[in-house]
C-alpha positions in Angstrom: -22.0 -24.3 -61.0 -21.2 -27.6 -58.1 -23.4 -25.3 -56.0 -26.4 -24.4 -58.6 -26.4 -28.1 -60.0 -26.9 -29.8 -56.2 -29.2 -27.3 -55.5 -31.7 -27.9 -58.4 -31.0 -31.9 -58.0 -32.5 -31.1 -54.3 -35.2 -29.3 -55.8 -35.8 -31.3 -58.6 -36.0 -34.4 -56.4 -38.8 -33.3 -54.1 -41.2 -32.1 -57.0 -40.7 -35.6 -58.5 -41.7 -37.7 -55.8 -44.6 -35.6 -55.1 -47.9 -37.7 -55.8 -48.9 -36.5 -59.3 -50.4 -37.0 -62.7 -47.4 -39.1 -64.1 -46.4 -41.1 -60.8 -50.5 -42.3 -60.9 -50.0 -43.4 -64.6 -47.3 -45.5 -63.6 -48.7 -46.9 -60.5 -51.9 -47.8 -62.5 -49.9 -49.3 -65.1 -47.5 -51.3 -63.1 -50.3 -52.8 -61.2 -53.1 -53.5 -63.8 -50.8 -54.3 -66.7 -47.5 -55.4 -65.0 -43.8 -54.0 -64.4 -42.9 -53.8 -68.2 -45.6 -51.4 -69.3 -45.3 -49.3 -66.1 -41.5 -48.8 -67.5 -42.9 -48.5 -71.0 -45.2 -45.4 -69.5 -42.6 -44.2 -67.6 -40.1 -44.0 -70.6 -43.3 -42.0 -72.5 -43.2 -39.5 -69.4 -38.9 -39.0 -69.7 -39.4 -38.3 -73.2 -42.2 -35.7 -73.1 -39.8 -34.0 -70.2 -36.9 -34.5 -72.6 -38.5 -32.6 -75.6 -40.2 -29.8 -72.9 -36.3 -29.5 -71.6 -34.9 -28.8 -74.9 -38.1 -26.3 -75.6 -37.1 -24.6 -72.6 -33.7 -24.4 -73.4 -34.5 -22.8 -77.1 -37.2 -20.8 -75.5 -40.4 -22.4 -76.7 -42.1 -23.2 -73.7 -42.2 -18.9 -73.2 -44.7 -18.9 -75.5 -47.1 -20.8 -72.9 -47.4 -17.9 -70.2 -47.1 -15.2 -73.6 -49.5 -16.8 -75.3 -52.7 -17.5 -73.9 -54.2 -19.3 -77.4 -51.2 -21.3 -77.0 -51.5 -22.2 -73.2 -55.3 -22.9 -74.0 -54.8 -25.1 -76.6 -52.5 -27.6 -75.3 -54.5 -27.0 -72.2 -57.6 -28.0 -73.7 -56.7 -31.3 -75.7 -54.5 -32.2 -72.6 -57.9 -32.8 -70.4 -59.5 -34.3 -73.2 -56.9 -36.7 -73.8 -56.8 -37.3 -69.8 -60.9 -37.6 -69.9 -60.4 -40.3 -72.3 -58.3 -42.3 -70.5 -60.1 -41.9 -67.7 -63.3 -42.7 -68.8 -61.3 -46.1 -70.8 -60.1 -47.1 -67.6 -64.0 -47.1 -66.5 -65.0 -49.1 -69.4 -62.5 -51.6 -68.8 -63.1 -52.5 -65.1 -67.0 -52.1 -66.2 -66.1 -54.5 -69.2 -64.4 -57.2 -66.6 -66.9 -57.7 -64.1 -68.9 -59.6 -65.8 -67.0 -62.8 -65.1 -63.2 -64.0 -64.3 -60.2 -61.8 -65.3 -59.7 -60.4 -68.6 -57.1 -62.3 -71.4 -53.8 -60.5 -71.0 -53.4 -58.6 -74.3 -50.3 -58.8 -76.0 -47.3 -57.8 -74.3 -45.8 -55.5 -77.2 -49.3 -53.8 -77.7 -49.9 -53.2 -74.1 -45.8 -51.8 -74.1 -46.8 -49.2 -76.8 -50.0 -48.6 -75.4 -48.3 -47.5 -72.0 -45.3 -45.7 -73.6 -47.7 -43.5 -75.9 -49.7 -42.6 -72.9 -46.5 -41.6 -70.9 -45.8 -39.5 -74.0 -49.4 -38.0 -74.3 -50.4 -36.8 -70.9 -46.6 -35.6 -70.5 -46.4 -33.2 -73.5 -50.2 -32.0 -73.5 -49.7 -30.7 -70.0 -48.7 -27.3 -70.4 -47.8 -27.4 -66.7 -44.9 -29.5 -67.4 -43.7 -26.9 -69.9 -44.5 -24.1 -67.2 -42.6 -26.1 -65.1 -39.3 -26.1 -66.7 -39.2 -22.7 -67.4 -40.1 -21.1 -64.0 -37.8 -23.8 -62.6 -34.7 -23.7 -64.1 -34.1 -20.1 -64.3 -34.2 -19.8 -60.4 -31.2 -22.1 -60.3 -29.4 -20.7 -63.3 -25.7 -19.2 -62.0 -24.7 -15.8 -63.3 -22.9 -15.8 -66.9 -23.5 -19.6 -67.3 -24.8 -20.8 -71.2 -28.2 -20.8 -70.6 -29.0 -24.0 -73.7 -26.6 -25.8 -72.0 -27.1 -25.5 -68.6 -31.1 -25.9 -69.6 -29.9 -29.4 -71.0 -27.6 -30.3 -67.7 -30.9 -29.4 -65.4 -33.2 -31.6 -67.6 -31.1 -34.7 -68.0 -30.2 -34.3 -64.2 -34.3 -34.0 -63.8 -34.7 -37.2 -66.1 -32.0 -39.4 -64.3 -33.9 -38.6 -61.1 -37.5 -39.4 -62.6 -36.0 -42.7 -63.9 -34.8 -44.0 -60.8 -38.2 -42.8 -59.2 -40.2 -44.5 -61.8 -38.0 -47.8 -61.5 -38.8 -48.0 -58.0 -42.4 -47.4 -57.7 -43.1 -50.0 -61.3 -41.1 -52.6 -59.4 -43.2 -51.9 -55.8 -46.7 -51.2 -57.9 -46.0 -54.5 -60.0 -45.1 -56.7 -57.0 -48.1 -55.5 -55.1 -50.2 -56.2 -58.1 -48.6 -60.0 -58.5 -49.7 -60.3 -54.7 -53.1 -59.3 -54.9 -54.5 -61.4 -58.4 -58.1 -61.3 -57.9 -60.0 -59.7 -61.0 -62.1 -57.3 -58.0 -58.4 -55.7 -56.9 -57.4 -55.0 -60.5 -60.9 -53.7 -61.3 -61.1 -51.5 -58.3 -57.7 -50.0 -59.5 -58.9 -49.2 -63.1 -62.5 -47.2 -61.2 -59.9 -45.2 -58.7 -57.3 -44.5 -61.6 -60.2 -43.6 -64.3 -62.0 -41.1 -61.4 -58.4 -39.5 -61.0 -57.8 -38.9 -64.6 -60.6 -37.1 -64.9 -60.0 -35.2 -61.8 -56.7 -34.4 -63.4 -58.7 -33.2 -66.6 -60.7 -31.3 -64.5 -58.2 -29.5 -62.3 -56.1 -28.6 -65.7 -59.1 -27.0 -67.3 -59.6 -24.7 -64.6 -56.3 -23.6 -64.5 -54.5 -20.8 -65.8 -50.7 -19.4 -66.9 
């Protein structure tokens, strides 16, 4: 089990700190909206992991790959949801260059704001389902409890995210204090709105 568990952490570790869909959310987030709602995304994201884990480990996330309806469905409202983010991130930096920098909104609305779009494009990626269940298996050691060692993998998983996502909130909010000018925080919301929709795009051409 010492063996399987170090062996998925290695694993684990080098999907997570691949550039990706959630790592841009908080990087956008961090820098346009500061190092609390980066974290507020970034606790969104842990918690759509944490309820794909536990579907894993019950088996709900087969039904993805079994069922293409299912996989099609959660596909589907996944790039719509990404689309509109996208195209709200547009609106914004086309909003704010008419003149000086946006009012800050409220720090609690901007916190749930973040933390329910951590939780959104997490759990209506049906990758991140596909994920845990081709993943997990590989690293699963002969006659071991499969719910439980499903829940070891995913808290080890989300431990490693967290620590990922504190560092790159705390780098993507400092860079963001540094560089204050309305154009920088504008340019961030075009680049991050085009990716979104890249993101929608690439997920509905893809397949189980």
């Amino acid at each position: 089990m010492a063996t399987a568990v170090l062996a998925f952490a290695l694993a684990a570790m080098i999907v997570n700190v691949m550039p990706g869909l959630d790592t841009l959310l908080v990087l956008r987030t961090s820098i346009v909206q500061g190092r609390r709602s980066g974290l507020a995304a970034a606790l969104g994201i842990l918690t759509g992991c944490g309820v794909w884990g536990l579907a894993t480990a019950v088996g709900l996330t087969a039904l993805l790959t079994a069922s293409q309806v299912a996989y099609d469905v959660v596909r589907v409202c996944g790039a719509a949801y990404l689309v509109w983010l996208g195209t709200t991130a547009l609106w914004r930096a086309r909003r704010k260059s008419g003149g000086g920098a946006a009012p800050e909104p409220a720090v609690a609305a901007t916190g749930f704001a973040a933390f329910r779009a951590g939780v959104g494009t997490n759990l209506l990626n049906p990758k991140a389902g596909v994920f845990y269940m081709s993943l997990v298996p590989q690293f699963m050691p002969h006659g071991a409890p499969v719910f439980g060692t499903t829940i070891l993998f995913t808290a080890i998983d989300l431990v490693e995210l967290a620590v990922w996502f504190w560092l790159v909130s705390g780098a993507a909010a400092a860079l963001g204090d540094r560089l204050r000018r309305p154009s920088f925080r504008r340019r961030m919301e075009q680049v991050s709105g085009v990716a979104f929709i890249g993101f929608a795009a690439n997920l509905l051409a893809d397949r189980p």
